[in-house]
C-alpha positions in Angstrom: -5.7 -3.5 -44.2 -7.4 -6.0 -41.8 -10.9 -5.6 -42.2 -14.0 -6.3 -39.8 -16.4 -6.9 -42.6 -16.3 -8.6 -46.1 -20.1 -6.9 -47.1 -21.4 -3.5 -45.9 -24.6 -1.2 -46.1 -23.3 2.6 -45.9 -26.2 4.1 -45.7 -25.2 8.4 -46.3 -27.5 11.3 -46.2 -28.3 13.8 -48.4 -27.4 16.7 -46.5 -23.9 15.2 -46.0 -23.5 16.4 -49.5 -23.7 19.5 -49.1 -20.6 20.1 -47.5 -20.2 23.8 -46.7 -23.2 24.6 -49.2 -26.5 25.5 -48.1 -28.2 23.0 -50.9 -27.2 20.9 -53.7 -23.7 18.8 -54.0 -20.3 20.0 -52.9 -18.1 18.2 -55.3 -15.3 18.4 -53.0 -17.1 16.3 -50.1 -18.8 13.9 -52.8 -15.1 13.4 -54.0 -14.0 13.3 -50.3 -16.5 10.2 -49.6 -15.8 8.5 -53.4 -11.8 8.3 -51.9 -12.7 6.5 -48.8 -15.5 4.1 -50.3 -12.4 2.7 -53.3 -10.2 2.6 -50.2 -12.3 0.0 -48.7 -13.2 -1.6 -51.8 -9.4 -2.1 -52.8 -8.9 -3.2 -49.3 -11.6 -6.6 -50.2 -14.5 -5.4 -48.4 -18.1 -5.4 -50.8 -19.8 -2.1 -50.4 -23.4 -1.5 -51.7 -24.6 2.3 -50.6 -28.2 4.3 -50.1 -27.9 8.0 -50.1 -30.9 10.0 -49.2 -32.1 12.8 -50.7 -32.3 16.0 -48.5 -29.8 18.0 -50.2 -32.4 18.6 -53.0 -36.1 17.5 -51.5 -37.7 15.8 -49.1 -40.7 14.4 -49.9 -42.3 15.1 -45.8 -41.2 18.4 -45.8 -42.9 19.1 -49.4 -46.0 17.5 -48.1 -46.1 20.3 -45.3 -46.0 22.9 -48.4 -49.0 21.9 -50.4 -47.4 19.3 -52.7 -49.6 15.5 -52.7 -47.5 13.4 -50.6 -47.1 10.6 -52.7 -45.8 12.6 -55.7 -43.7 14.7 -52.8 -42.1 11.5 -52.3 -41.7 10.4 -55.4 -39.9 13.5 -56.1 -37.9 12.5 -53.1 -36.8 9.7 -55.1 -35.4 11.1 -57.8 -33.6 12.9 -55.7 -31.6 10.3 -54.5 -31.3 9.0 -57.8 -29.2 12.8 -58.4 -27.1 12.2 -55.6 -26.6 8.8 -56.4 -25.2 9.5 -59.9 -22.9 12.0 -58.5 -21.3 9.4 -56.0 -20.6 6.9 -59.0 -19.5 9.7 -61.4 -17.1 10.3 -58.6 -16.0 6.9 -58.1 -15.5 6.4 -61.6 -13.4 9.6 -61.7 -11.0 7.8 -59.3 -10.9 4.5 -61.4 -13.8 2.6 -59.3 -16.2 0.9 -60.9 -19.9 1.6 -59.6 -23.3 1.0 -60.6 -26.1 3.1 -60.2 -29.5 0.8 -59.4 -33.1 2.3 -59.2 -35.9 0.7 -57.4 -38.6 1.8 -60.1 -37.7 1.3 -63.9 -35.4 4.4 -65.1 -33.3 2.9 -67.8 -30.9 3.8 -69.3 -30.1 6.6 -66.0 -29.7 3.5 -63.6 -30.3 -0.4 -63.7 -33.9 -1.7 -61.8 -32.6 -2.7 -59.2 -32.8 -6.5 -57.7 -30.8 -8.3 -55.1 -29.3 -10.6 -57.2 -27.9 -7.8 -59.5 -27.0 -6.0 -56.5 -24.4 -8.8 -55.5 -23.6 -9.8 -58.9 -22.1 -5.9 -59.4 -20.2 -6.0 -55.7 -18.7 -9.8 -56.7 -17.3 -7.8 -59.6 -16.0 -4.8 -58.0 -18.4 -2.6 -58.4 -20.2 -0.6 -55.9 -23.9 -0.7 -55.7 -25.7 2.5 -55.6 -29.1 1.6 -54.7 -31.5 4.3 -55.6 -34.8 5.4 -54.9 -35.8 4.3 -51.6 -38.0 1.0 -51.4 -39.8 2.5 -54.4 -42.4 3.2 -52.4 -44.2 6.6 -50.9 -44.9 6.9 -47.4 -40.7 5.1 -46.6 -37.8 6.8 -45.5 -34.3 6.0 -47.2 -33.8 4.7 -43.5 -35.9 1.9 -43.9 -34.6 1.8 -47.9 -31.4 1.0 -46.8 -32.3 -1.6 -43.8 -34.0 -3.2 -46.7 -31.8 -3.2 -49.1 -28.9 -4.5 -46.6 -31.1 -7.4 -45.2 -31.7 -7.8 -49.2 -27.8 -8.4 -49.8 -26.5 -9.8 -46.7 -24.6 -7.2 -46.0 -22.5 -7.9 -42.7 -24.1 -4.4 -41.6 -25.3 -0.8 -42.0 -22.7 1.5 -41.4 -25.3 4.9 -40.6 -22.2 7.9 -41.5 -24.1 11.3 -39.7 -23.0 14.4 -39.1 -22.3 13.2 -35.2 -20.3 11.1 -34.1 -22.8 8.1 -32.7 -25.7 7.9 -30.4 -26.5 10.2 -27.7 -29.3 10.2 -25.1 -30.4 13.4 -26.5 -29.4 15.9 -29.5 -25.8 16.7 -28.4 -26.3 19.8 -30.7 -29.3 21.1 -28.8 -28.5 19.7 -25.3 -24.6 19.8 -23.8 -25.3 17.2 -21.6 -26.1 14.8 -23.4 -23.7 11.7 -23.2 -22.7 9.2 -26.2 -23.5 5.3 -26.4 -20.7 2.9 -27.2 -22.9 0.0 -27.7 -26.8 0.2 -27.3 -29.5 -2.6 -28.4 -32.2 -1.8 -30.8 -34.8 -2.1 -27.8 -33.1 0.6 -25.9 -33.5 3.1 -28.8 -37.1 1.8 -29.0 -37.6 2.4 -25.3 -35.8 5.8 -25.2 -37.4 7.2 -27.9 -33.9 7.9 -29.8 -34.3 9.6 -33.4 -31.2 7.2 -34.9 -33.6 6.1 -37.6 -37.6 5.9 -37.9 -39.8 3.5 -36.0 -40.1 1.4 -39.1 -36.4 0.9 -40.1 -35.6 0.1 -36.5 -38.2 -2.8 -36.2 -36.8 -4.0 -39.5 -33.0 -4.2 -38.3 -33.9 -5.5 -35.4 -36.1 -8.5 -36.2 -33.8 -9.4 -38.6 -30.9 -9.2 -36.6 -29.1 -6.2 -39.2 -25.8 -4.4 -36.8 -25.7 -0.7 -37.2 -22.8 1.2 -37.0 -23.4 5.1 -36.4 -20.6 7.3 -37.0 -19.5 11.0 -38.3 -19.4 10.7 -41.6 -18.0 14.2 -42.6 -14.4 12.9 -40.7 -12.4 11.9 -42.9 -10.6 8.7 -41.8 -13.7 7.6 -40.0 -15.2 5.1 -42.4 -11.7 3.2 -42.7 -11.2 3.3 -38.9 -15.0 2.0 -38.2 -14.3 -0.7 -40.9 -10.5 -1.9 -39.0 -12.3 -2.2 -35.6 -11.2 1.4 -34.1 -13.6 2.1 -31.2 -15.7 5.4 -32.5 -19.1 6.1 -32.9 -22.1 3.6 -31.5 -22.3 -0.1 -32.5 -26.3 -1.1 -32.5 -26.8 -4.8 -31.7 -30.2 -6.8 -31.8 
């Protein structure tokens, strides 16, 4: 399989794991995702993942129900560390190595993560979950994972959604809404476009990261974005 990339960010959300469920993980869709992540690592290419945490809490939203904001989104964070575990149990089940990282200390459950770590587990095969956000409260797993690719020179953040790329409004609220092929960062900025939050956009962009956005929950789509097949949006600096 000719490849585009030799080093990607895949950056997943929680509620992607859901699947069909209203909450938790769908062990048929995490095992869906685990088939096409080996694919790609068998086919050369370095894959290091963030998953976010929706499927089981969101700090923001707890914040809006009386929990302290800070501990809302450390609860957030472990969270993704959930998710996270169930990705690499999956990959494991399939015979693909994968290592769990967490950017606060949480040994044995996952390895504290640092960038040189990071790369040392995708130079051996391994896929590196990185867990945890940036560590910190007040972040998204948006900005987490444009950090964490600028971190490992990945080649760029492949976004996997529940659309299929960037429109100029919610396609699932507004029919006419029309779909990107390519768009800059300052566009998004200018249009007001919810692809990620202010912060993690500002980050990509001044340090020249590539996002791919694409539907995710296709299966198929993250080999095609990977061999150069036109779908989804392509963000450029």
């Amino acid at each position: 399989m000719e490849t585009r990339y030799k080093r990607i960010l895949l950056k997943l959300s929680g509620e992607s794991l859901m699947g069909k469920q209203g909450y938790g993980i769908d062990r048929e869709r995490v095992d869906d995702y685990a088939e096409q992540i080996k694919e790609l690592v068998d086919a050369g290419v370095q894959v290091a993942i963030v998953i976010g945490g929706g499927n089981i809490f969101r700090g923001l939203s707890g914040a809006t129900q009386g929990f302290d904001r800070v501990k809302g989104d450390q609860m957030g964070m472990l969270a993704t560390v959930i998710n996270s575990l169930a990705l690499s149990s999956a990959l494991e089940a399939q015979g693909q190595p994968a290592q769990v990282f967490t950017a606060i200390a949480m040994t044995p459950v996952g390895e504290h993560y640092t960038k040189w770590r990071a790369i040392d587990a995708m130079n051996q095969g391994k896929v590196a979950i990185m867990s945890c956000g940036t560590g910190n409260p007040f972040f998204t797993t948006d900005t987490g994972s444009t950090l964490r690719g600028i971190e490992v020179e990945a080649d760029v953040m492949l976004k996997g959604t529940r659309v299929d790329g960037i429109y100029t409004a919610d396609p699932e609220k507004d029919p006419t809404a029309t779909k990107f092929d390519t768009i800059t960062y300052d566009e998004i900025i200018k249009r007001g476009l919810k692809v990620m939050d202010m912060t993690a956009t500002v980050m990509a962009k001044e340090n020249n990261l590539p996002i791919h956005v694409f539907n995710m929950d296709v299966k198929g789509n993250l080999k095609k974005v990977i061999t150069g097949e036109p779908i989804g949006t392509v963000v450029t600096p």
